[in-house]
N, C-alpha and C positions, 0 to 999 in steps of 0.2 A: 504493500500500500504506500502509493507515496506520499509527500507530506503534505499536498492540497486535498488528497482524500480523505487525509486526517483532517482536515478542516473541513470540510464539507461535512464529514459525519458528526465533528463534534458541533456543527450549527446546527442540523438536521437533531440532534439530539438535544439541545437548547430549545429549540421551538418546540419539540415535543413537549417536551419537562412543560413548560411553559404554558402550550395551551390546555395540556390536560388542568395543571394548576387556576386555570383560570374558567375553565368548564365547573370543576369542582365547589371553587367560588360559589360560581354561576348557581348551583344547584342547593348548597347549603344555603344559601339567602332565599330560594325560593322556598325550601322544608322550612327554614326558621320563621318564615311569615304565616307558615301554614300550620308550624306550633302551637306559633303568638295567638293566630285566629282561635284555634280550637280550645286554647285554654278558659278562655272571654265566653264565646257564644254558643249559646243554647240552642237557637234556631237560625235558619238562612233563608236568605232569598231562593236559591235555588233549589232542585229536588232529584239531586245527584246521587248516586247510587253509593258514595263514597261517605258521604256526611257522619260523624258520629254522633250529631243530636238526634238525626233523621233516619237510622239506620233501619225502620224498619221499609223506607219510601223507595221501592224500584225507581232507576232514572225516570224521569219524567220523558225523554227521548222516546221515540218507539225503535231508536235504532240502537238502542244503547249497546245491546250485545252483537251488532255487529261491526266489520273492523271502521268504523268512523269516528270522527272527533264529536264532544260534546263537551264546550267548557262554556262556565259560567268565572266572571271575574265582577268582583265589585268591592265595596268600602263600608266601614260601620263605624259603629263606637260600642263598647263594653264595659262592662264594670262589675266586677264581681272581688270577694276578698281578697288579703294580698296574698296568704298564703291559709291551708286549712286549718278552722279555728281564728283567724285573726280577728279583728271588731273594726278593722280599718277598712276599705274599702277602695280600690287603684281601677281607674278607669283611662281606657287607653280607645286613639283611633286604632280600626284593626283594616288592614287588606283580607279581602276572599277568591281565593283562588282553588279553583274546582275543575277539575279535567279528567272525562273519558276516553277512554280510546278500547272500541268493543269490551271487554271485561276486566278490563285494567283502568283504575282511579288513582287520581292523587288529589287528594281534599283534605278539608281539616282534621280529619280520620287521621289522616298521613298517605301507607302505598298500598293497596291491597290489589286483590283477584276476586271476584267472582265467583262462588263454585257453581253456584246455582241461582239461576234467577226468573223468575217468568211476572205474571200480572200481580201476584200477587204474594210468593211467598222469595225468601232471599238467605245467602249462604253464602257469605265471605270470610278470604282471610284476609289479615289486617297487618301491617308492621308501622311502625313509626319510630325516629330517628330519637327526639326526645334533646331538642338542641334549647331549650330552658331548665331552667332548676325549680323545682318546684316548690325551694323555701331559701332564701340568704338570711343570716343574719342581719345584713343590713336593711331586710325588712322594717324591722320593730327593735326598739331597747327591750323588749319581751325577750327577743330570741339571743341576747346577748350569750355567749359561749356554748349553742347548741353547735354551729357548726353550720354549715351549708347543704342541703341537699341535694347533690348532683342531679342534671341531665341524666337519664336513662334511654336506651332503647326496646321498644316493647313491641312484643307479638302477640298476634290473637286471633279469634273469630267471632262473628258475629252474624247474630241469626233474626230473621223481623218476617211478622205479617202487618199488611196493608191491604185497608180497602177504603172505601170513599168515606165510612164513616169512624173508624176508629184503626189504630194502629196498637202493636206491639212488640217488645226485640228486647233483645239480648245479646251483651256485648261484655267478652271475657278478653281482656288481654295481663301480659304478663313479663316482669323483669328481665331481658336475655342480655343484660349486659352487666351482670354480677354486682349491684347497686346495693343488693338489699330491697330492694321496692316492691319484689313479691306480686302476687296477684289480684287483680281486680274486677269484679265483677259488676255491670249497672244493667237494671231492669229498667225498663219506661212501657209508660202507656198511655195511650191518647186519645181523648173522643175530637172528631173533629167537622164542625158543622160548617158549610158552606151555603152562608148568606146571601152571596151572588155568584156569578162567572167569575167576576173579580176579586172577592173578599169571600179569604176561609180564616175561620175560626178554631183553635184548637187550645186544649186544655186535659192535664193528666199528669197522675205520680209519676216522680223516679227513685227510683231505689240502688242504695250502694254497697257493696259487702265487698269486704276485703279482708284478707291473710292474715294473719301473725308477723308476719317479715316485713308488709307494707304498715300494719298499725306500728310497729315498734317502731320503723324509722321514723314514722311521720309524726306521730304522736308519744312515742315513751322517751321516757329521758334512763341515759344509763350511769353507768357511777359516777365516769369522766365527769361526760357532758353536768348532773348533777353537782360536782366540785367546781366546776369554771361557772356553772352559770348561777349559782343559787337554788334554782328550783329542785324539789325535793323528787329521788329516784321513783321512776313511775316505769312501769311494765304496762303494756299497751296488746292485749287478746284480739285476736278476729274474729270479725261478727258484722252483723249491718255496720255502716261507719257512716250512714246519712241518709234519711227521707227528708224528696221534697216534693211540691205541686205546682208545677208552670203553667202559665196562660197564655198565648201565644197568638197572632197573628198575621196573614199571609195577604199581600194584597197586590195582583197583575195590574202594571199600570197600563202597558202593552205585551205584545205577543211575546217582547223580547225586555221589556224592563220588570224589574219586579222588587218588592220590598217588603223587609218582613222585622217582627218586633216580638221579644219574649220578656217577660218576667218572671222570673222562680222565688218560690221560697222558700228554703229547705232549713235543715236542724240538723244536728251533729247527735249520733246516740252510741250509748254503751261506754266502752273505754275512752273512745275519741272527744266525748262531749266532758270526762270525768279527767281528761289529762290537764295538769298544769300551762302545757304549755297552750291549751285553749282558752283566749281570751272571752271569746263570745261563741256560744254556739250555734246559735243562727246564724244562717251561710245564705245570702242574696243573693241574686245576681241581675243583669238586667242586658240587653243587646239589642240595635237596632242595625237591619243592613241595609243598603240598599245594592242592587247587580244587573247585570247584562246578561243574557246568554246568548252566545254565538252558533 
């Protein structure tokens, strides 16, 4: 090889480096906007097949399972605790980014597949990347010397029926990237009445149960953590870890705009509502988006 070859190759391999690095970029900003959304909102403008408030809604497409595109993008605002158990409250504008492609989504769910889907009933799997932490210290003078709760990345499935007039699902995902975060389970159900062509109405519990692994981190204080921060050592058991009841509504402005608004109310129960490090146990939340779909 001679020595222009050598150069040649080591530029051809700087550009590689380079734009793989910059693709990667690319892609973590898109996941981490689609974190930020799903951490905030309840409900969305759109009726993508990927949603994790929405999971029992087949796309609203009729082409959803076959290989075509279906994205919805829009904007909102949110507001829901800073971290579980806090009495604070952090509201933020959020981006919605929502994309089909036949049986593959990426929405605020995060990336899944489809196993099964038709009019009415649904079978996905789910992964998400998990590029937020789900509690800093710099939250609250509360959480002084607990520690930060890392980002995880989580796998699951999720199972839902739908019909015109009420919904229901289930959605288990679970810690695969050795956090401690354990697993979680949320139930929802929904009646939901439509007033017009335009304007639907909906309203129904959610339910949350989770692990041993996920209460201890989220909620127990351990020796350590108990010596640096003051609060007194606390063991945190799996069980429900919160019932709430959302009101929600859907409203097409056009064929292709759309806009939707939730309120929940939920409660903190069993060990989670009884740990120190829970300020308040009532857990609000509130979302309004507005989106496009293309």
């Amino acid at each position: 090889m001679t020595a222009l070859d050598s150069q040649r190759s080591g530029l051809l391999y700087r550009l590689a480096k380079q734009t793989v690095r910059h693709c990667l970029v690319v892609m973590s900003g898109v996941l981490s906007l689609v974190s930020l959304t799903n951490s905030y909102a309840e409900d969305t403008p759109g009726n993508s097949s990927g949603n994790s408030w929405d999971i029992t809604t087949p796309s609203g497409n009729p082409s959803s399972n076959s290989n075509s595109w279906n994205i919805t993008l829009g904007a909102g605002v949110g507001s829901a605790p800073k971290y579980p158990g806090s009495d604070t409250m952090r509201t933020r504008v959020m981006p919605l980014i929502d994309v089909n492609y036949g049986r593959f989504f990426l929405g605020p769910g995060g990336l899944g597949v489809n196993l099964y889907q038709d009019g009415h009933w649904r079978l996905a799997a789910t992964g998400s990347f998990g590029f937020s932490k789900l509690r800093q210290e710099s939250d609250d003078p509360h959480l002084q010397g607990l520690g930060d709760i890392d980002a995880t990345p989580r796998a699951g499935v999720l199972a839902g029926y739908h019909s015109r007039w009420f919904a229901a699902g289930l959605r288990v995902n679970t810690d695969v990237g050795g956090h401690h975060q354990g697993t979680v389970a949320n139930f929802e159900f929904d009646v939901r009445y439509p007033v017009t062509q335009q304007l639907t109405l909906s309203a129904g519990p959610r339910l949350t149960w989770a692990d041993s692994s996920y209460m201890q981190t989220v909620f127990g204080v351990d020796a350590t953590q108990a010596r640096n921060s003051g609060l007194p050592q606390y063991t945190a058991s799996g069980g429900i870890s919160e019932v709430s009841f959302g009101v929600g509504a859907r409203y097409r402005f056009t064929s292709r705009w759309i806009g939707a608004a939730r309120v929940s109310v939920g409660r903190l129960q069993g060990d989670a509502a009884a740990s120190p490090i829970t300020e308040n146990p009532r857990q609000h939340t509130f979302s309004l988006f507005v989106a496009y779909h293309f």
